[in-house]
C-alpha positions in Angstrom: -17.1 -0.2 27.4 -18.1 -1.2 24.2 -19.3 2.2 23.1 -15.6 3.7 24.3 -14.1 1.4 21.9 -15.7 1.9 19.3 -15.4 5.7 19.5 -11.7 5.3 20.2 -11.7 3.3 16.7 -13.4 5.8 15.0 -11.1 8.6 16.1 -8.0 6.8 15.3 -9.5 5.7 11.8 -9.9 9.7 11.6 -6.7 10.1 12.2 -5.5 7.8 9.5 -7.0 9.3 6.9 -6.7 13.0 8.2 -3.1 13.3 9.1 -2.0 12.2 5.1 -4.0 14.7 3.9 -2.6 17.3 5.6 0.6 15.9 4.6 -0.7 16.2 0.6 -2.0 19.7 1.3 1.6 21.0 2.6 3.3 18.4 -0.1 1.5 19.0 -3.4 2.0 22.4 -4.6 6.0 21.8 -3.3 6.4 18.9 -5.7 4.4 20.7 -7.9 7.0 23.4 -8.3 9.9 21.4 -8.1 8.8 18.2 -10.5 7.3 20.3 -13.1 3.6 19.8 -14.0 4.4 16.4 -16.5 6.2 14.8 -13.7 3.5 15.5 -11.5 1.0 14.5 -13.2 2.1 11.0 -14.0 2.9 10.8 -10.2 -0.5 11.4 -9.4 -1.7 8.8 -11.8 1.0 6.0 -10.0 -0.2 7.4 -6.5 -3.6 6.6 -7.7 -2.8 2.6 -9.3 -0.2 2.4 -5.6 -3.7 3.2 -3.4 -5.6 0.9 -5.9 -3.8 -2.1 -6.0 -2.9 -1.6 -2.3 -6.8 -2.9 -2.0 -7.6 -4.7 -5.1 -7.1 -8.5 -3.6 -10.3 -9.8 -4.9 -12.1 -9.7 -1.5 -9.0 -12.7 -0.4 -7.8 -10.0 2.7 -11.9 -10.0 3.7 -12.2 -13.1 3.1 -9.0 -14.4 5.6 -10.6 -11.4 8.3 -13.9 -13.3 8.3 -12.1 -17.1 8.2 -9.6 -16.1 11.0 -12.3 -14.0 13.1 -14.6 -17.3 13.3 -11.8 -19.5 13.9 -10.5 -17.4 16.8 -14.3 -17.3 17.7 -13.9 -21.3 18.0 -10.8 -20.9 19.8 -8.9 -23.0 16.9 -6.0 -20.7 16.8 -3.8 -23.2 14.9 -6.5 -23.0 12.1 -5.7 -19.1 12.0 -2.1 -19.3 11.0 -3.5 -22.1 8.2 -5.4 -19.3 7.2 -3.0 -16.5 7.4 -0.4 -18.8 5.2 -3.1 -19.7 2.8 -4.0 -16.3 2.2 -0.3 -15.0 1.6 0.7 -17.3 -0.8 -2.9 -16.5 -3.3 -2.1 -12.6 -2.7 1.6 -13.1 -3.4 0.4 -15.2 -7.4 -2.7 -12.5 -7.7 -0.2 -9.7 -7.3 2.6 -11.3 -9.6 0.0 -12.0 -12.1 -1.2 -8.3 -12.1 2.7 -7.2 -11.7 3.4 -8.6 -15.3 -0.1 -7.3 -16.8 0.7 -3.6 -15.3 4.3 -4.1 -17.2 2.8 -5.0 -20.4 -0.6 -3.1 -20.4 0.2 0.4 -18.9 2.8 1.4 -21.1 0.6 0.7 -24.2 -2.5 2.1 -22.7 -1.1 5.3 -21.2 0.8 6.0 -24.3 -2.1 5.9 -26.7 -4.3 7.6 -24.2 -2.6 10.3 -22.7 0.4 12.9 -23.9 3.3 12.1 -22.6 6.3 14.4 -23.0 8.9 12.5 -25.5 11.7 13.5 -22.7 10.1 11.6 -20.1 9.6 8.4 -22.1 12.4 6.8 -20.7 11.8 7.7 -16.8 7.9 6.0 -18.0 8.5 3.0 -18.8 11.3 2.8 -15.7 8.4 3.7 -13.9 6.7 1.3 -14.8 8.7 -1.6 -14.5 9.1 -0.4 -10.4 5.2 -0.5 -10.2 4.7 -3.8 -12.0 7.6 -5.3 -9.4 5.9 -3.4 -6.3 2.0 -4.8 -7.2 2.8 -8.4 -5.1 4.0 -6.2 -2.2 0.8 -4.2 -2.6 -1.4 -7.4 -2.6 0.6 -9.4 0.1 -0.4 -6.8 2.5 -3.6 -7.7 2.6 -2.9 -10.9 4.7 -1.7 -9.1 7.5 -3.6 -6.3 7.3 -6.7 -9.2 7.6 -5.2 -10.6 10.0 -4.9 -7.7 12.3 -8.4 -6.9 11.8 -9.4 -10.0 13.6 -7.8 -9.9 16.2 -9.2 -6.2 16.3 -6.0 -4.5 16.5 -7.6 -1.7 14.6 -5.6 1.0 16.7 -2.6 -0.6 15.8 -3.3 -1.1 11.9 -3.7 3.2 11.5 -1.0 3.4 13.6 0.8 1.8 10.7 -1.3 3.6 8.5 -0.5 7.2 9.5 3.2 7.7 9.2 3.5 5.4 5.7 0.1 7.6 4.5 2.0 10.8 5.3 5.6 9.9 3.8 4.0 8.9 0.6 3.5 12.8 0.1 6.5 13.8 1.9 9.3 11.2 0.8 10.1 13.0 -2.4 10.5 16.4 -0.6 13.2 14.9 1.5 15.6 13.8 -1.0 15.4 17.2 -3.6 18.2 16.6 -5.6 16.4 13.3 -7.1 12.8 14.8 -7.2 13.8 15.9 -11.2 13.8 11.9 -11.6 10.9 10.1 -11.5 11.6 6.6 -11.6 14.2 7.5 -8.3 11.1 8.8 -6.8 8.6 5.7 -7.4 11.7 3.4 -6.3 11.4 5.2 -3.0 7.8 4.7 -2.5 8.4 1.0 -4.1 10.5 0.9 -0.9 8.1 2.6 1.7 5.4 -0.1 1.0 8.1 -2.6 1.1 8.9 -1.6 4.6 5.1 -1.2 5.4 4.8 -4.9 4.6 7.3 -5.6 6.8 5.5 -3.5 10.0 2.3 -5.3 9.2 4.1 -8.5 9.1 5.9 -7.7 12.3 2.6 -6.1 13.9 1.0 -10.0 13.2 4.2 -11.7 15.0 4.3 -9.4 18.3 0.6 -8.5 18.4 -0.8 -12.0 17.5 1.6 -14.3 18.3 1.8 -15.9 15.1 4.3 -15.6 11.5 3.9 -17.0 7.9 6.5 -19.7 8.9 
């Protein structure tokens, strides 16, 4: 029994990480052609701080996994939603911090150190002021996502993971006639992982029983 589980975990967790790629292999060279090669590029780099921030919590999500897994191990449920509260409000002043740092570090930094085309200055720093405003919904996600782990409700957590990994590639495909802005485009995955947040928080209510409140 144990050994079925963990093989079904495995094969979802290959799903989750399978399925988006395909997505980026048939999404790529698409946006590729229809952002141009500037635009793409500085997508790439805000796909790349999205997925990093997404995990940078400074080991608080692990942290409320382990405190909530030993609780539940105690059967002091009460002391889980202690946790779970606990844990949201640190990730939501972590990510805030970092959300006004990215606003006034990125622009200077990936001025001086990359090329930027001088006609897409002004969709930049838009840009940017989207990510720095969507790093506390990247952190916050953590909470949940910890939560779920405890109460192994890994199945559940890529079944979250699959369809919000594969619209991040896809999203900008389905609206064409905005895919020449990029700041519309970041908005829109600014607005995925908002809704993301949401499943995940929902997942924790229905699945768990439990809510921040």
């Amino acid at each position: 029994m144990h050994q079925l589980r963990v093989i079904k975990s495995a094969s979802w967790n290959l799903l989750g990480y399978l399925l988006p790629m395909v997505a980026g292999i048939y999404a790529i060279p698409r946006l590729i052609h229809l952002m141009g090669e500037s635009r793409f590029g500085l997508l790439t780099i805000i796909w790349g701080i999205i997925g990093y921030f997404s995990f940078l919590d400074f080991g608080i999500g692990r942290a409320i996994t382990f405190s909530a897994s030993r609780a539940l191990g105690l059967g002091e449920e009460e002391k889980v939603r202690s946790i779970y509260w606990t844990g949201s409000i640190s990730l939501v002043a972590i990510g805030i911090i970092l959300g006004i740092l990215i606003g006034f570090l990125c622009p200077i930094l990936l001025l001086r150190f990359m090329k930027i085309p001088a006609e897409l200055h002004s969709e930049f720093f838009a840009t940017i002021s989207w990510i720095g405003f969507s790093i506390p919904i990247l952190t916050l996600t953590a909470a949940p996502r910890g939560i779920l782990e405890s109460f192994h409700k890994f199945s559940l957590l890529n079944l979250l993971k699959i369809p919000f990994g594969v619209l991040m590639f896809v999203l900008p495909l389905l609206i064409p006639s905005k895919i020449q802005n990029l700041s519309w485009v970041v908005m829109e995955l600014v607005a995925l992982r908002f809704i993301w947040l949401i499943f995940h928080f929902l997942a924790v209510k229905w699945s768990c029983g439990m809510s921040t409140s």
